[in-house]
C-alpha positions as CSV (number, residue, x, y, z in Angstrom):
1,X,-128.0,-39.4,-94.0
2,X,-130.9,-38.9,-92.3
3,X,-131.7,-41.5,-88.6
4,X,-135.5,-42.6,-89.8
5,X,-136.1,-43.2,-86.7
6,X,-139.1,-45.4,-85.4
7,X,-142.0,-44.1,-83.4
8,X,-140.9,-47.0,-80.5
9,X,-138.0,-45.2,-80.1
10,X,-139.2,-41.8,-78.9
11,X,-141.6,-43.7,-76.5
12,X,-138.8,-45.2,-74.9
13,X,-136.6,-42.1,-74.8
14,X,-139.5,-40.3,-73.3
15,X,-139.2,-43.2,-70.5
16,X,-135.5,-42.5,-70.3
17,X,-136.0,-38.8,-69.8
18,X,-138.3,-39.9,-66.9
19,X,-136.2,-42.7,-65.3
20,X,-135.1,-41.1,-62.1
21,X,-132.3,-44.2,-60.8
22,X,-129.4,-45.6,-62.6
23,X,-130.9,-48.9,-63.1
24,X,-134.2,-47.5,-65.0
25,X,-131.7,-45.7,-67.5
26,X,-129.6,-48.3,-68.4
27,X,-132.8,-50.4,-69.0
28,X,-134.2,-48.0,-71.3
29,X,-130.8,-47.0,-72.8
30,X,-130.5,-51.0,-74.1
31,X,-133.8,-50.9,-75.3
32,X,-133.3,-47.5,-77.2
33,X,-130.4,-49.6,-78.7
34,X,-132.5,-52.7,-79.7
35,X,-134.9,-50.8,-81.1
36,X,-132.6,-48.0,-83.4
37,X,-132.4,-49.5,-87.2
38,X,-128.6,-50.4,-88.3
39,X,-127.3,-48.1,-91.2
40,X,-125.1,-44.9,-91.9
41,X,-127.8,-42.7,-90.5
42,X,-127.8,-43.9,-87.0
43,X,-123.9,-45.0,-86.5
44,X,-123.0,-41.8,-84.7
45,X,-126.2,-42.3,-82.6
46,X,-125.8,-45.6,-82.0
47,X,-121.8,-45.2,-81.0
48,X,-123.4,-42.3,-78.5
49,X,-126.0,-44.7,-76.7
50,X,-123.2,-47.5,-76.5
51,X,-121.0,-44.8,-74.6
52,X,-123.7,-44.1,-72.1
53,X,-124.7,-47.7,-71.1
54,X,-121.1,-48.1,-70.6
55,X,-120.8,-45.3,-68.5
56,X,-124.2,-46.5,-66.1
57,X,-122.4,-50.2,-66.2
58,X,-119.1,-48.7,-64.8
59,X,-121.4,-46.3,-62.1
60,X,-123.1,-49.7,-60.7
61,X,-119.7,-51.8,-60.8
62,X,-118.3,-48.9,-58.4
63,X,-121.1,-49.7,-55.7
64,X,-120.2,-53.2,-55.9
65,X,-117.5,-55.2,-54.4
66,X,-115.7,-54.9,-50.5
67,X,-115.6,-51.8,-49.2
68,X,-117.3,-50.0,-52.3
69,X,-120.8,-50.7,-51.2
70,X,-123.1,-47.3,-51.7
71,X,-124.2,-46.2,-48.0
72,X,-127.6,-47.4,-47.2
73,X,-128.9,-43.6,-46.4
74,X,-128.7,-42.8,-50.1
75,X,-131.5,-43.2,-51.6
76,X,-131.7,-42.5,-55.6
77,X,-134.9,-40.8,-56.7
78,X,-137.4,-42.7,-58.2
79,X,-141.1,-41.7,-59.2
80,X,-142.3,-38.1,-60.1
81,X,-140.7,-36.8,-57.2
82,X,-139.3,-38.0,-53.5
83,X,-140.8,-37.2,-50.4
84,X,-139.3,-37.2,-47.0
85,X,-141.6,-38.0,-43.9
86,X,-140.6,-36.3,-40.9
87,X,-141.6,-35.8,-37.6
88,X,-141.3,-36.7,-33.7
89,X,-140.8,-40.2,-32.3
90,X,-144.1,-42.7,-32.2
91,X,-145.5,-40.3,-34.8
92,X,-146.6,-43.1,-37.3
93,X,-143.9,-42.4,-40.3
94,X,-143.4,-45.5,-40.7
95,X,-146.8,-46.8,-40.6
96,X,-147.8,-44.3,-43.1
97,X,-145.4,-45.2,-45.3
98,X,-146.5,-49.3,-45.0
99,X,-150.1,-48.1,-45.6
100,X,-149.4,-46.3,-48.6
101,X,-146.9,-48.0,-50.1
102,X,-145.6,-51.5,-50.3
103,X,-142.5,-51.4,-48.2
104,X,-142.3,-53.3,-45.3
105,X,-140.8,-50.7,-42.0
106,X,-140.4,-51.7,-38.5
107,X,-143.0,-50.9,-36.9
108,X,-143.1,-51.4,-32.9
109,X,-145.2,-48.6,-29.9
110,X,-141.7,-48.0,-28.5
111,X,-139.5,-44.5,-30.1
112,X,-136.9,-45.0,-32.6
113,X,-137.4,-48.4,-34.4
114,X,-137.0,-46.6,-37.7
115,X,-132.6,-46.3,-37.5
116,X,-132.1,-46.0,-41.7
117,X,-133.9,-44.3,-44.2
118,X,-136.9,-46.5,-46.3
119,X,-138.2,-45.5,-49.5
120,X,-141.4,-46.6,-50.8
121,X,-143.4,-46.2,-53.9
122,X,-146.9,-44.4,-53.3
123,X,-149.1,-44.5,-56.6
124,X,-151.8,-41.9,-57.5
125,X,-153.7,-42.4,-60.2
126,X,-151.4,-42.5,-63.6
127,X,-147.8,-41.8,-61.4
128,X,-146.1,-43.0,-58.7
129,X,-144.2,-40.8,-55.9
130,X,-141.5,-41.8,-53.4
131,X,-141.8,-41.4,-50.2
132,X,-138.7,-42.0,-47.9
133,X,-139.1,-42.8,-44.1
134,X,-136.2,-41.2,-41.6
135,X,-135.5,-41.7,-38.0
136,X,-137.6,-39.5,-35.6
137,X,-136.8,-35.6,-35.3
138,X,-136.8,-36.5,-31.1
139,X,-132.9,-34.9,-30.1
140,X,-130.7,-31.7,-30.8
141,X,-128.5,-34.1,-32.6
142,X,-129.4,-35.4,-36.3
143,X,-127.2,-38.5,-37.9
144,X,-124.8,-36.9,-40.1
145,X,-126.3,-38.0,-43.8
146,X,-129.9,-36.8,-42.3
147,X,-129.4,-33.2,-43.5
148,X,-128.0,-33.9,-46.6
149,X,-131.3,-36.6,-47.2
150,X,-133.6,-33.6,-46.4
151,X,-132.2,-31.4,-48.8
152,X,-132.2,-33.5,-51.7
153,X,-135.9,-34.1,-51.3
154,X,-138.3,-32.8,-53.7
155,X,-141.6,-32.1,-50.9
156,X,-141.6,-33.2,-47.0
157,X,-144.3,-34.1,-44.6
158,X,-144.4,-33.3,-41.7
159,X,-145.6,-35.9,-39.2
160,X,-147.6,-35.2,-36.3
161,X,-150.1,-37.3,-33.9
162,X,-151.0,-37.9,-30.4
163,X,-151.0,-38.0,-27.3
164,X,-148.3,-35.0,-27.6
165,X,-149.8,-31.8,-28.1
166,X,-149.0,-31.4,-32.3
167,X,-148.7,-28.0,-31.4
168,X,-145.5,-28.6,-29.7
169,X,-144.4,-31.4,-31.8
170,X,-144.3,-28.5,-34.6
171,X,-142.1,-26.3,-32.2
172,X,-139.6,-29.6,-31.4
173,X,-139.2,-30.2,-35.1
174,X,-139.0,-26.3,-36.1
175,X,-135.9,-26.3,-33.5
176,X,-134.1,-29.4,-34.5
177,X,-134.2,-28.6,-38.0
178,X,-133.1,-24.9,-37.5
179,X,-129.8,-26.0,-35.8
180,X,-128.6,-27.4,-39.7
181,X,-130.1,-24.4,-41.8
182,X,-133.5,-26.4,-42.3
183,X,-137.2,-24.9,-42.0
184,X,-140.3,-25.8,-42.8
185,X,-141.6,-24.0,-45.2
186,X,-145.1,-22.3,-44.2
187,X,-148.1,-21.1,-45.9
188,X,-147.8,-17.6,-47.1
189,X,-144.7,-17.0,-45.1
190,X,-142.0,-14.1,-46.2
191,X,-139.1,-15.4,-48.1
192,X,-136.9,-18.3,-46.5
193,X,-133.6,-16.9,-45.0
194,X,-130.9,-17.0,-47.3
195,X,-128.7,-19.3,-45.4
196,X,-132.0,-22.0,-44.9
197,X,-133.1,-24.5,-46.8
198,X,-136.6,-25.0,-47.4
199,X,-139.0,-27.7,-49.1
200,X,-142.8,-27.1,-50.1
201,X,-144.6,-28.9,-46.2
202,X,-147.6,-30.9,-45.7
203,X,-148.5,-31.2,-42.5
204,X,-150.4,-34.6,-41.4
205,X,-151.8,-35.5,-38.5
206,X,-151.7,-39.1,-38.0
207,X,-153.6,-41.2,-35.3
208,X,-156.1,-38.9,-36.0
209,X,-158.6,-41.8,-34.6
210,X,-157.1,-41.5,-30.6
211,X,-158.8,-38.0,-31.0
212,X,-162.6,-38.4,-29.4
213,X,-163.4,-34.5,-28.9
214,X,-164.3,-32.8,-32.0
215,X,-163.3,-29.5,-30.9
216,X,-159.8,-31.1,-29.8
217,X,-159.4,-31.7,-33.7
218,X,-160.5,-28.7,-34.7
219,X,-158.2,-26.8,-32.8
220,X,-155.2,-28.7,-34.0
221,X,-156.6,-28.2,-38.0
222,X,-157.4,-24.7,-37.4
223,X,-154.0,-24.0,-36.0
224,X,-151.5,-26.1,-38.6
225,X,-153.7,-24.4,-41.5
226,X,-152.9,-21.1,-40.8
227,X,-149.1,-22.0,-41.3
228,X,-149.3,-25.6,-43.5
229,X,-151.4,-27.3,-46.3
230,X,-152.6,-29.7,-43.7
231,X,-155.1,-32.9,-43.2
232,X,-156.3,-35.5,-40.3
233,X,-155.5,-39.2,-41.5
234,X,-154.9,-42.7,-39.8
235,X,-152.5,-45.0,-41.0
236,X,-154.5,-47.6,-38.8
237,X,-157.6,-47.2,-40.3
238,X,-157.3,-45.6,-43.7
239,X,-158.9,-42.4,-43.1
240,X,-158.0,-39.7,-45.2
241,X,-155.1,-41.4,-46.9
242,X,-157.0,-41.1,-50.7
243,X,-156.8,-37.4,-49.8
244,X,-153.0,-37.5,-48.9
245,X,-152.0,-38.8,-52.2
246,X,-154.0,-35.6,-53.6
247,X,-152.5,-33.0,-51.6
248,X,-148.7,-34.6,-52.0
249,X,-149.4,-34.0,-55.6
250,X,-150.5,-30.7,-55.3
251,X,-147.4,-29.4,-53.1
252,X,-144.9,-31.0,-55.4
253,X,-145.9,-28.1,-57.8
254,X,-146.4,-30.6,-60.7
255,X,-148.3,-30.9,-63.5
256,X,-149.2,-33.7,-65.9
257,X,-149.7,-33.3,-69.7
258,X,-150.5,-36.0,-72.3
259,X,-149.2,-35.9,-76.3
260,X,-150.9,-37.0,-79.1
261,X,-149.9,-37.6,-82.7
262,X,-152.5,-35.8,-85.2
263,X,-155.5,-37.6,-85.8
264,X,-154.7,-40.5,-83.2
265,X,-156.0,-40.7,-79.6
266,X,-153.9,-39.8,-76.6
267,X,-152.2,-42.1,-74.1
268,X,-153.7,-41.6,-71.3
269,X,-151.3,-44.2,-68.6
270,X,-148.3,-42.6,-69.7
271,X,-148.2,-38.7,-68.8
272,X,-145.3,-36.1,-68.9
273,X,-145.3,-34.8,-65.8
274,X,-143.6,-31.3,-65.6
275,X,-143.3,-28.2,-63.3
276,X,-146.2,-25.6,-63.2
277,X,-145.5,-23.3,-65.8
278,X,-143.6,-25.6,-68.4
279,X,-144.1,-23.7,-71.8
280,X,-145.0,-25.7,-75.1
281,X,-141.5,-25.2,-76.6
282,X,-140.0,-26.5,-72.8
283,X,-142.2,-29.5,-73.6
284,X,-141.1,-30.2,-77.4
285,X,-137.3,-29.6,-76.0
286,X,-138.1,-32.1,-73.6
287,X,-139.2,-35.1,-76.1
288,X,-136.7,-34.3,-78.5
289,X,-134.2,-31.5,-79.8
290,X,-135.3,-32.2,-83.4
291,X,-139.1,-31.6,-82.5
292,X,-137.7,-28.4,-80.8
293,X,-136.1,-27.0,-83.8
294,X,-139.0,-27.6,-86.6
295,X,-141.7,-26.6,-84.1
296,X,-144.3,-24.7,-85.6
297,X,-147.8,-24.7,-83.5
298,X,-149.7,-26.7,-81.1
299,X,-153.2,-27.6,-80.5
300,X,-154.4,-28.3,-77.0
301,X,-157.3,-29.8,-75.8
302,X,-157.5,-28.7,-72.1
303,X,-159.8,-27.1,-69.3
304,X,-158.8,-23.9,-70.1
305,X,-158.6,-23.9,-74.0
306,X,-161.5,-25.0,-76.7
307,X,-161.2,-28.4,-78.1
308,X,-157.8,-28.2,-80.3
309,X,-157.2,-24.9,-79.4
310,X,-154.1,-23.4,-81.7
311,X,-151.6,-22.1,-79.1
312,X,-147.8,-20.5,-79.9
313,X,-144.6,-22.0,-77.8
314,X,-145.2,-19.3,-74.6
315,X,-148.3,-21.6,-73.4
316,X,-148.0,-22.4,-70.0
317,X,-149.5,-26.3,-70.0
318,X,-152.0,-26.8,-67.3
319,X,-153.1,-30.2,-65.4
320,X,-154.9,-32.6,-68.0
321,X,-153.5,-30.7,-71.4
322,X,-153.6,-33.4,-74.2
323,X,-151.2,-31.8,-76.4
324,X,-150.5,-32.0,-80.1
325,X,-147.3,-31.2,-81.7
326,X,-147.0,-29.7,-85.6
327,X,-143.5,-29.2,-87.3
């Protein structure tokens, strides 16, 4: 017997497929529940969501209780994608991270206030990133979960500012993060070693207000372009932070799509957001195996296509594709 499924449904599974923490999938998991009609159709679906709240009820009761607490340096991912700010002490991480999010840091003009990591949620536009603040790159000696925190990030930034020379700063950090198979990864640079671990780099220089000479600035731009996708902000002031939410986008290497049902307008607040190159069929696999299986064409309406352009399942989706599915 066929499911008959309601259109509510495949909204919130689309959340679900999104949901980056525990605590967003159970959430949408009961809803998909509340929302999925009782009859023979659905009993084997419905006896499959029941098993995986259950299991993410049994994950959070694990984290709870003496001596089962989860570490406070891991950080689930939440958003699009997570971000790691990095850099030398007093470079303003934290500060960035208070001006572009809403979490509330330490922040004091002494070195090493920031002691645990602190995520935050930084909205652009239609989606929200994470960023996660991490104790100052400043010795040869990193705290142990540090690395691992790196790693599992999606994109870093690299956090720069004066009065040291951010040419050095670059150097100190390059050095520190080479002693646990970690590099920055550069603009145009040849493949990473094998035994490194790279993420996609934006460098920022911060404070960029304590810099009075113009050809001071220039210098430092001129130089960090040549080897990162870089920009001058101030968390003090505000300058060029619309800009950084931009070019964090950009280096995550994402791209956001929107669906539509035929004849009905597209939801615009509520994007798919998918790697660069995602192929139409990718995208139909990703909202449901059934709309995978009888997919027949699509029609995109995009900034490379005509209005309702017919494309096969090889399209690559671009930024800003309102796609429409046909089975």
């Amino acid at each position: 017997m066929p499911a008959n499924l309601p259109p509510q449904y495949f909204e919130v599974e689309k959340l679900y497929r999104q949901a980056r923490s525990a605590s967003e999938k159970l959430r949408y998991l009961e809803e998909m529940l509340a929302i999925m009609p009782k009859h023979k159709g659905t009993d084997k679906l419905r006896a499959d969501l029941r098993k995986r709240i259950s299991q993410f009820k049994e994950m959070r009761k694990g984290g709870k209780g003496p001596g089962r607490r989860a570490p406070a340096y891991l950080i689930d991912k939440e958003g699009v994608g997570q971000v790691t700010l990095l850099g030398p002490p007093n470079s303003g991480k934290s500060s960035l991270l208070a001006a572009l999010t809403k979490a509330q840091p330490q922040i004091a003009d002494y070195p090493y206030t920031t002691r645990i990591p602190l995520a935050g949620m930084m909205r652009y536009e239609n989606i929200q990133v994470q960023l996660v603040d991490t104790p100052p790159l400043g010795g040869e000696q990193l705290d142990p979960w540090l690395p691992d925190l790196l790693r599992r990030a999606d994109a870093w930034v690299l956090v720069l500012a004066p009065p040291e020379d951010p040419l050095y700063q670059v150097e100190q950090v390059k050095a520190v993060l080479a002693g646990y198979k970690l590099t920055l990864q550069e603009r145009g640079a040849g493949a990473v070693p094998s035994d490194a671990a790279a993420r996609p780099t934006l460098a920022v220089l911060n404070k960029s207000d304590l810099i009075s000479d113009p050809e001071e600035m220039e210098l430092y731009l001129e130089f960090l372009g040549e080897h990162f996708h870089t920009l001058a902000v101030s968390a003090h002031t505000g300058q060029g932070l619309q800009t950084f939410r931009a070019e964090l986008y950009k280096i995550l290497n994402l791209v956001r799509v929107y669906t539509r049902a035929p004849g009905k307008a597209a939801n615009f607040n509520s994007p798919f957001v998918i790697p660069v190159r995602t192929t139409i069929m990718e995208l139909a696999e990703r909202i449901h195996q059934d709309l995978a299986r009888n997919f027949k064409f699509a029609r995109v309406w995009g900034r490379e296509t005509f209005e309702g352009q017919r494309v096969q399942r090889d399209y690559f989706l671009r930024e800003g594709d309102v796609v429409e599915l046909h089975v």
